[in-house]
C-alpha positions in Angstrom: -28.5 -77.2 -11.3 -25.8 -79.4 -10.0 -27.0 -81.7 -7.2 -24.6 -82.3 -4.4 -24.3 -85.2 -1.4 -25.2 -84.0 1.8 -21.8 -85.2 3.0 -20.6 -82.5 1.0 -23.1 -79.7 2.6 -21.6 -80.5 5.4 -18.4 -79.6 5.0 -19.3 -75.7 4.6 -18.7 -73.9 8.0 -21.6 -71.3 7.5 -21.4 -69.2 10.5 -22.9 -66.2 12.3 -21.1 -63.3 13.0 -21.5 -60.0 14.4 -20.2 -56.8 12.2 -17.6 -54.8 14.4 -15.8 -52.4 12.7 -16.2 -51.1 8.7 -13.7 -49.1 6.6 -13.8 -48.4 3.2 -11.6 -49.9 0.7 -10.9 -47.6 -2.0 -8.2 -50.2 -3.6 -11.2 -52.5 -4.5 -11.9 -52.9 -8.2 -15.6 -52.3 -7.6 -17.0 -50.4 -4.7 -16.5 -52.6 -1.4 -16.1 -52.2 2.6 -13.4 -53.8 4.6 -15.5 -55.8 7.2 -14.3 -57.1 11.2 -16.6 -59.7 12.2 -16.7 -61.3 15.4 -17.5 -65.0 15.4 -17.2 -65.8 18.7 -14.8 -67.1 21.8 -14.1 -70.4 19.2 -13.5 -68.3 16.3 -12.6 -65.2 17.1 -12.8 -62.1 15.0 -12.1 -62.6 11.1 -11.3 -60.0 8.3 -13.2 -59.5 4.8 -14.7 -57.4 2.4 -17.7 -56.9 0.9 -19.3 -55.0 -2.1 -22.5 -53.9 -0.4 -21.9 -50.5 -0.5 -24.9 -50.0 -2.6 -27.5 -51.0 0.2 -25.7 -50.5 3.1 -23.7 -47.5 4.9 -21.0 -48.4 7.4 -23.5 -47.1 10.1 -25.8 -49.5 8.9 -23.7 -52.2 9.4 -21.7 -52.4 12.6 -23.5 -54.6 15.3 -25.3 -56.5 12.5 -25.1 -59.9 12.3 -24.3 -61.9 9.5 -23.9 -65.8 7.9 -20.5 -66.1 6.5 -18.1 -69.2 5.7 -15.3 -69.7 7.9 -13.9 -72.4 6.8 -12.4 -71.4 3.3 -8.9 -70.6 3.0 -7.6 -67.6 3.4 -7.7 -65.3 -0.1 -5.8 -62.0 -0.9 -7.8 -59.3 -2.5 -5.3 -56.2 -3.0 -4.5 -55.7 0.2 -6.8 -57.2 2.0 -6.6 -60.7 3.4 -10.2 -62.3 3.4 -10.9 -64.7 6.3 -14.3 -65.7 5.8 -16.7 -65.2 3.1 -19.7 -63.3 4.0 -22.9 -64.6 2.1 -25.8 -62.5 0.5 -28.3 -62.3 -2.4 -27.8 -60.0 -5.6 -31.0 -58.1 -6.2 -31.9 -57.7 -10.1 -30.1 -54.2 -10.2 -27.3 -56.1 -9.1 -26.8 -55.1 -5.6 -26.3 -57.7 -2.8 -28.6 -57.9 -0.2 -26.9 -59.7 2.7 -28.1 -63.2 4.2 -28.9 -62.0 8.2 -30.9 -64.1 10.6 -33.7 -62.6 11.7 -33.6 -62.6 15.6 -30.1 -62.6 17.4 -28.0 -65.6 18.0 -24.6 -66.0 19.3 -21.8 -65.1 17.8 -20.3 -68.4 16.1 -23.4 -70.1 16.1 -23.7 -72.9 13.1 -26.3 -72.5 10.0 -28.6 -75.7 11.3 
């Protein structure tokens, strides 16, 4: 494993965000959701997609919160454009379990 300076650590914009809308995204290569998260009054809302469709139904999902990065640049998958990158752990059958805090905090709030 790579070591990295903190300096570095610090320069990832890891974000929580609060699910708002879901759609599917039947142009994805592999199974995937087209996510709306809200990140807040200094954020705003950002566009991405996910493939956590084996864990999670849309229901499921809308009015969770989440830890995403806002801070990469935009990226264009088909025809979505990806705002943020919404972070999770793959499971050993390969499914991604998403990274969530465990209470509520605001929308926007920093990964301390």
């Amino acid at each position: 494993m790579e070591t990295i300076d903190w300096s570095d650590f610090e320069k990832v914009e890891l974000r929580v965000g609060s699910i708002v809308e879901v759609e599917d995204f039947p142009e994805a290569r592999k199974p995937a959701y087209r996510l709306k998260i809200d990140f807040g009054d200094e954020i705003g809302l950002r566009k991405s997609s996910a493939q956590i469709t084996d864990i999670y139904s849309k229901r499921d999902l809308v009015g969770r919160q989440v830890v995403a990065v806002v801070n990469f640049p935009p990226k264009q998958i088909g025809p979505v454009r990806s705002e943020c990158l919404v972070t999770g752990f793959h499971r050993e059958d390969g499914a991604v379990v998403l990274a969530c805090p465990d209470s509520e905090v605001p929308n926007g709030a920093k990964l301390a």
